[in-house]
DOFILO-174482 format. One record per residue: residue number from 1; chain; z negated, y negated, x negated of N, C-alpha, C in turn. Coordinates in pm, whole numbers, plus 50000, padded with zeros to 5 digits. Each point is the difference from the previous one (the first is absolute). Last residue first. Example, Ala and Ser with C-alpha at 12.3 -4.5 7.8 and 13.67 -1.06 7.14 Angstrom:
2
(2; A; (49292; 50225; 48715); (49994; 49881; 49918); (49927; 49891; 50077)),
(1; A; (50007; 50572; 49971); (50000; 49881; 50089); (50000; 49880; 49910)),
This chain:
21
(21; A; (09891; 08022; 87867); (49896; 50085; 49936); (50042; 50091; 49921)),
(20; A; (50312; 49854; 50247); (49958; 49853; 49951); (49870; 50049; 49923)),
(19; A; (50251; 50345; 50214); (50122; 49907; 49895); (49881; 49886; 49910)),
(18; A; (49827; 50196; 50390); (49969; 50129; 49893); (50081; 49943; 49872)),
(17; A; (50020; 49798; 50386); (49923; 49992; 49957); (49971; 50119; 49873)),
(16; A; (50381; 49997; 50212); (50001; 49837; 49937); (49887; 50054; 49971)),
(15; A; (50015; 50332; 50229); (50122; 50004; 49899); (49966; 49866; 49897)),
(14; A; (49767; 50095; 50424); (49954; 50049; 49871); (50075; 50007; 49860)),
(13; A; (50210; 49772; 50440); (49843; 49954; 49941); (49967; 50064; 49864)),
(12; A; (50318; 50291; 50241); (50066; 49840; 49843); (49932; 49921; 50016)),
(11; A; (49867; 50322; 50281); (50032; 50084; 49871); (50045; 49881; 49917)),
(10; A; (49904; 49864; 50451); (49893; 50038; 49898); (50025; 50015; 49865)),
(9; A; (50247; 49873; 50397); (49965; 49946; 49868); (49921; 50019; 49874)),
(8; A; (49986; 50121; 50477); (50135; 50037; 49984); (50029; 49937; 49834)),
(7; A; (49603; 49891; 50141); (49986; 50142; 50001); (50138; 50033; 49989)),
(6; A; (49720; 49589; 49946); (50108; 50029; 50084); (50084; 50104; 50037)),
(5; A; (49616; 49840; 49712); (49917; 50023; 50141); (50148; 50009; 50103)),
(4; A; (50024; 49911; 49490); (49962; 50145; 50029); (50011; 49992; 50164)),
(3; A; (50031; 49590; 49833); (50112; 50083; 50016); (49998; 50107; 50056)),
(2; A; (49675; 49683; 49903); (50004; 50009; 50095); (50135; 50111; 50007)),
(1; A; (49875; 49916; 49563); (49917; 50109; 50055); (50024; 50014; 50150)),
């Protein structure tokens, strides 16, 4: 979740997370 908070990262934060959920 700390991922999200890296903003250049964002979009593939939500990516995995959206993968893992």
């Amino acid at each position: 979740t700390l991922v999200i908070g890296y903003g250049i990262n964002n979009r593939h934060a939500l990516a995995v997370l959206n993968t893992i959920i």
